[in-house]
N, C-alpha and C positions, 0 to 999 in steps of 0.2 A: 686802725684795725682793732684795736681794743676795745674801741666802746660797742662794734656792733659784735664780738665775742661774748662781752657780756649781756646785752640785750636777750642774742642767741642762747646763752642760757638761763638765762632770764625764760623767753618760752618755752622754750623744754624744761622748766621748772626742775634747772639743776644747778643752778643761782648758788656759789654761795654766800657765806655772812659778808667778805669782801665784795662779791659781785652784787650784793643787795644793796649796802653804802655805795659802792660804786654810779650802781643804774637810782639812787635818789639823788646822788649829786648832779646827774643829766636831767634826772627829771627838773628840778632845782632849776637848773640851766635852760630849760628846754620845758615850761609846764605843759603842752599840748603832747610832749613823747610818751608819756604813762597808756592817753586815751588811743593815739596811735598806736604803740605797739598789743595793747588789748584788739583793736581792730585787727591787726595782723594777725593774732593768736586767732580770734572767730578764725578769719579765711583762709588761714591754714589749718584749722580743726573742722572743716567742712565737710559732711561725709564724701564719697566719693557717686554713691549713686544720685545725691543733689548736684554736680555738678555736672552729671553725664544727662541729665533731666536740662536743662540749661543749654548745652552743646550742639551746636549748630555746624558740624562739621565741615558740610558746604562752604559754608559760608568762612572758616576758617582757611580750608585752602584755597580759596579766592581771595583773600586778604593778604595770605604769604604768596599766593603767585607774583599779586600784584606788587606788592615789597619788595621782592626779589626783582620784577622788572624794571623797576623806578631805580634800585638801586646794579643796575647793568648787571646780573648775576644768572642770568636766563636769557 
């Protein structure tokens, strides 16, 4: 649970000097987590009306009905 506390503050850019050595010894360990966790920040820094632009509501709960019925819950 420690490494993804630090990641998490890591993008909310409140990292500190330990959580910065920290999250390079993962990067270290791990060289594709740096470009991944930037991908995350984008898609959680999305505005909100680009995603309601995008949003296919229909189409969403038809995808959770179906889910629900495949998995007996309906």
């Amino acid at each position: 649970m420690g490494d993804w506390s630090v990641i998490a503050r890591y993008l909310k850019k409140e990292a500190s000097a330990e959580d910065e050595d920290r999250f390079a010894l993962l990067v270290e360990y791990c060289p594709d987590l740096k470009d991944e966790v930037e991908e995350m920040d984008r898609m959680l820094n999305v505005p909100v009306s680009e995603i309601a632009e995008n949003f296919d509501a229909a189409a969403a709960f038809e995808n959770l009905t179906a889910r629900f019925k495949r998995e007996n819950l309906i």
